[in-house]
Every structure is written in C-alpha cells, then in structure tokens.
N, C-alpha and C positions, 0 to 999 in steps of 0.2 A: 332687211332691217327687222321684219317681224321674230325672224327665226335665232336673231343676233340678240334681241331683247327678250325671246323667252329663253336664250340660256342662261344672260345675264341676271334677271328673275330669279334662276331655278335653284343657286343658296340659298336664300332668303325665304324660299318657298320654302325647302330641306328644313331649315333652321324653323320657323312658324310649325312645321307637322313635328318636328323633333319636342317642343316645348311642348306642344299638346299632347302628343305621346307620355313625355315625361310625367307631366303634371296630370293626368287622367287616369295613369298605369297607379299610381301614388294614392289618388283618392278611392280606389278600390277597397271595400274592408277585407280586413288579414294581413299578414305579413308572406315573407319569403319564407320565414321560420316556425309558422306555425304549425306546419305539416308533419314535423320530427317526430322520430318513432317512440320518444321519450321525451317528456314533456322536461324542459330545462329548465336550470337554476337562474332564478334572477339573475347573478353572475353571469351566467354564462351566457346568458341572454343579450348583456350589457357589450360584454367581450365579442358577440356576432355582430352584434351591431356598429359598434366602435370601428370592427377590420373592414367594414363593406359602407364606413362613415355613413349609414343611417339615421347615425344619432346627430347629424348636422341638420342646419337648415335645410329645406328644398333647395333654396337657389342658389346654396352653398352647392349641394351636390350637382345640380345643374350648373354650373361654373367648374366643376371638376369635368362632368362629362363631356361636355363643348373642350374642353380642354383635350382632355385624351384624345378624341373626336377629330379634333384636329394634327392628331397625329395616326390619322385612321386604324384605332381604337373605340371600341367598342365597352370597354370594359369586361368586365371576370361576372361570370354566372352564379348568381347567388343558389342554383340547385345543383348546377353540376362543376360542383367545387374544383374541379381539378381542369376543368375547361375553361376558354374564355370563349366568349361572343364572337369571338373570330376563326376560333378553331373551331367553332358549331357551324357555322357558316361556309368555312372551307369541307369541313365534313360531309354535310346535309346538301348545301346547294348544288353541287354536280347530279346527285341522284336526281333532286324533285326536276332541277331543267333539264335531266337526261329524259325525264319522265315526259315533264312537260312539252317538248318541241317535241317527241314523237308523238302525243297525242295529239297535238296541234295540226303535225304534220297528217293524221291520219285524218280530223275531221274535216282540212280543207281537202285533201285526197278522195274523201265519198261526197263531202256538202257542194263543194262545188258545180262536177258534174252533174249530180241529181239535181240543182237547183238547176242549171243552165236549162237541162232536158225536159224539163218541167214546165218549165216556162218555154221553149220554143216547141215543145208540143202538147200547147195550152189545149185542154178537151179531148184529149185522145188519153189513149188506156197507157203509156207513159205517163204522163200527167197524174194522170190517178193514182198510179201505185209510187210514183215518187213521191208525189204531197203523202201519203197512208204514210210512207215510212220514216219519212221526216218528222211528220207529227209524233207517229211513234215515241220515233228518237225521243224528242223535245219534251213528251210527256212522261219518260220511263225514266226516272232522274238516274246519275252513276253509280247510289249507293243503294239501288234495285238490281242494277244491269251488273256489278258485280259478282253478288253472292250468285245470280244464274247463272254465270259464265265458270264460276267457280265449280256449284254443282253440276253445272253441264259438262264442263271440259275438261277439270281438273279430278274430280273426284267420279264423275260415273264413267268418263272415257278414259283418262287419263292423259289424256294428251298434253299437260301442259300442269307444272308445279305449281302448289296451291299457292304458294305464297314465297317471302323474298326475296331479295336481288342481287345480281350479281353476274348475271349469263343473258345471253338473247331472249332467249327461251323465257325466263321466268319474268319479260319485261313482256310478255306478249297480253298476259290477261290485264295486267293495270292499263296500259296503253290501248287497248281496244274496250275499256270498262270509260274509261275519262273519255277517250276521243270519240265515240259513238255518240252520246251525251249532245256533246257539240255539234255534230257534224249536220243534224238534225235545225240546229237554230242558224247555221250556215245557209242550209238548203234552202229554210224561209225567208233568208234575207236577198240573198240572191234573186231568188224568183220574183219576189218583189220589186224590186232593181230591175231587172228585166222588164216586167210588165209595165213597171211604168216610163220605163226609156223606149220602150216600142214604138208607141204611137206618136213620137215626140218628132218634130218640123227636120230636126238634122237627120233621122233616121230613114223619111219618107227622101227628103233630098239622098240621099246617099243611093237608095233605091231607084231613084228617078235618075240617076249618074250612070246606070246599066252596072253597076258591080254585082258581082255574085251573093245570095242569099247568105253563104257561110259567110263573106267577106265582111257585109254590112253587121251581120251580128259579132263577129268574131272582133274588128277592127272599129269599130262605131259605135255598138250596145255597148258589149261586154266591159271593154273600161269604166266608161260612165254608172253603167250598173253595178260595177264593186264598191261604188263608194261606199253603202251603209254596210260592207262586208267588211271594208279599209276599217271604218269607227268602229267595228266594235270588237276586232282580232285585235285592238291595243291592248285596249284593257283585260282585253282574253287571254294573251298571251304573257300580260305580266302576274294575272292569276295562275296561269299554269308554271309559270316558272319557278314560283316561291311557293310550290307545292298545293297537292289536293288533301285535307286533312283524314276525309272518309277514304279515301283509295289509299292511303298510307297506312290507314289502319288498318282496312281488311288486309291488304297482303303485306303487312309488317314488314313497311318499308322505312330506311331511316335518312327522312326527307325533312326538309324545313316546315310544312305543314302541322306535323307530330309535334317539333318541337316548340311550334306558336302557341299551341293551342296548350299543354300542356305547360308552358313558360305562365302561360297569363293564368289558369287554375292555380299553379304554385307559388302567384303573385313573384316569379322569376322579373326584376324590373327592369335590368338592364339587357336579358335577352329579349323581352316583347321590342323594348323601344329599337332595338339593334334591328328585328326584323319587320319592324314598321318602317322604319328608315329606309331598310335594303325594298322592300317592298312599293313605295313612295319612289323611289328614286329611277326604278323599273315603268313603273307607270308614268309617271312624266317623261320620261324619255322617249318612251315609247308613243305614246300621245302627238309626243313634238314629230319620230318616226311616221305617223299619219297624217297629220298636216302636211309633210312633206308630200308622201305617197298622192296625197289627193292634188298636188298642183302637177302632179307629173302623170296624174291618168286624167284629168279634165282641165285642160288650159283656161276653161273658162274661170276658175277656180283663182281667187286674187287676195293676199295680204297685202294689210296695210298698216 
C-alpha cells in the first residue's frame, strides 16, 4: 500500500513542482528576448510575444502548457527557435545518461571496494591509504579533477582527446573527471555503514553461529551497511542523469546540463520548466527505486 500511494501521489506531486517551476522561471527579471543581437522594434517585439502567447495571462499560459503537457509536449524553445523541448531532450538526454551511468558505474566500481576495505581493516595501513584517498576524492571537486586530467592525459601525453563526443575514447576523461568526485563520498559512506553494523547483536550472533569471517560480513554486514549508500545513489543518480553542467563544459559536451543552465540565463521558459519536470520525475522515481531497495536488503525495514 505504501508504494501503491506514493505512485498515486506522484501527478499531483509532477503538477505542484511543474506550477512552481512555471511560475518562478516567470518572475525572473528579463525576458527570453532580450538577449537579441539587435535590439527590436516595439512591433516586433509585440509580434514575438503574440507567437509564444507571452502576451497572455500566466494562468492563461499555464493552462496552455498542462494542456500540451498532457499530450506529452513540452512546448517550442523560445532560444532555439527551430527546436522544441522535446527534440532538446531526445537530443541531449542520451549523451548526459550515457555520461551519467558510466560515471556512476565507475564511482560504485572504486567507492565500494575502498570503503568495504577500509572498514574491515580498520587500523591497519589499508585503512589509512583508502580513507587518504577518499577524502581526497571528496575534497578535489570534478571541476579541479578535470582540467588535471586534461593537462595530464590529454595535452601532455596525449592519450586521450581533449574534448567531445562521440567514440569510447573521448568518453574516458569526462567519466573518470564526474566518477572519481563520487567515488570518494561512496567510500565514506560505506565505511561508515560498516563500522557501525559491526558491533551490532545480529553480527556478534552470526559469529557465534561458527560462519566464516567473509560469510558474516559478506552476507549479514555488507546489506545492512549499504543502506546510507541505497539513499544517497538516488538522488546521485538522478543528478548524473540529467547531466553535469561543469564537465559538459569543459569537454563540450551536448548534454542536458549545458542546456539548463544556459535556458534559464536566456530566460528559455519552457525549456527550464521542461527539464525541471524531466528532472523531478527522475528523482522521485528514483527515491521510490530506494525505498524499495531498502526493504529487500533489511527485512527489518517496514512501510505503512
């Protein structure tokens, strides 16, 4: 029932973030038109306005947009006139989640193990050099760990294209520039989780059962210690999907990131609200995806 009522919820939640989007992107000062390479004619000023019914009430166009909306449309991009919000989205979105799940895939591929190792050999010189490099991680943000990776790998060795995409290859440096980032706030959470499910009654019983040392952490820790790893790859994971805006820019990628960030500068109305929506829509799914996850890696774990 619980998971039956937060889907039933999840329009009305959609519809609540859509109106705030709407209405928020709106009281922004500027226009979508002010940025023209030529300042316009009153006329024509009236005439842009008129085609993209700006010149309506808000709730008028808010009544247009739920409308289209509901024939999953998005509406026409007030910057990139020959696009709509749907075409920027089928365009964009494959790149940033091609991006995103490999860099995902990469910081639970190093965070993981480092964290488990860290914590089962708490005090020893493991220990020490996985926490150093996690912290690391954690403290060298993406848009530090890029430009090195760039002049490291790309420009003074050359191993690997400075920028765009298109091939394996030139997906190597954004996907280890984003995932490294991570993989670091992985490690800490994990170990954490560990440490504190170690000394816990079912783990000593499990011990006290004669099962083998890897058994008891592998089959008895290890679940229960992913949960604060479960909460917070949701929302990590709906960030990485709908793009990173700094790693799009350095290696001039054309990801959904670029085009938020740049929508809402050019006061673009109906592409921000379009990738607030797809963004929102990502993150509660996802959210609901961990909820789940959590009753299937700890029984004790109960909705009501």
């Amino acid at each position: 029932m619980y998971f039956l009522r937060r889907l039933v919820l999840l329009p009305a939640l959609l519809l609540l973030i859509s109106f705030l989007a709407f209405v928020l992107v709106r009281l922004a000062p500027g226009g979508p038109f002010d940025r023209e390479r030529k300042p316009a004619s009153p006329e024509i000023e009236r005439q842009l306005q008129a085609k993209y019914h700006l010149d309506e009430s808000w709730w008028r166009q808010y009544g247009r947009f739920l409308r289209d909306l509901a024939h999953g449309d998005f509406g026409v991009s007030l910057q990139y006139r020959n696009h709509t919000v749907n075409d920027i989205i089928r365009q964009a979105l494959p790149v940033s989640a091609t991006l995103g799940l490999l860099a995902f895939g990469l910081a639970m591929g190093l965070g993981l193990p480092v964290g488990y190792f860290t914590a089962v050999r708490r005090g020893h010189w493991e220990d020490y050099a996985g926490s150093f490099l996690a912290i690391l991680a954690v403290c060298v943000p993406s848009f530090v760990i890029a430009p090195l990776l760039v002049m490291g790998l790309a420009i003074h060795w050359r191993l690997f294209p400075v920028a765009l995409w298109g091939s394996p290859i030139q997906a190597v440096l954004p996907v280890a520039a984003l995932g490294l980032y991570f993989s670091g706030r992985i490690a800490r959470l994990l170990r954490e989780g560990m440490l504190d499910v170690l000394p816990l009654e079912f783990i000593t019983a499990a011990r006290a059962k004669g099962l083998s040392e890897t058994a008891v952490l592998l089959k008895h820790a290890l679940p229960v210690a992913m949960l604060p790893v479960v909460s917070y790859c949701g929302p990590l994971l709906a960030d990485l999907l709908t793009g990173s805006f700094v790693i799009e820019t350095i290696f001039q990628l054309p990801g959904i990131g670029a085009f938020f960030v740049n929508g809402s500068l050019n006061r673009d109305y109906t592409l921000v609200v379009g990738l607030v929506l797809l963004y929102a829509t990502l993150l509660v799914v996802l959210n609901l995806v961990v909820d789940f996850v959590y009753v299937l890696l700890d029984p004790r774990v109960k909705y009501e």
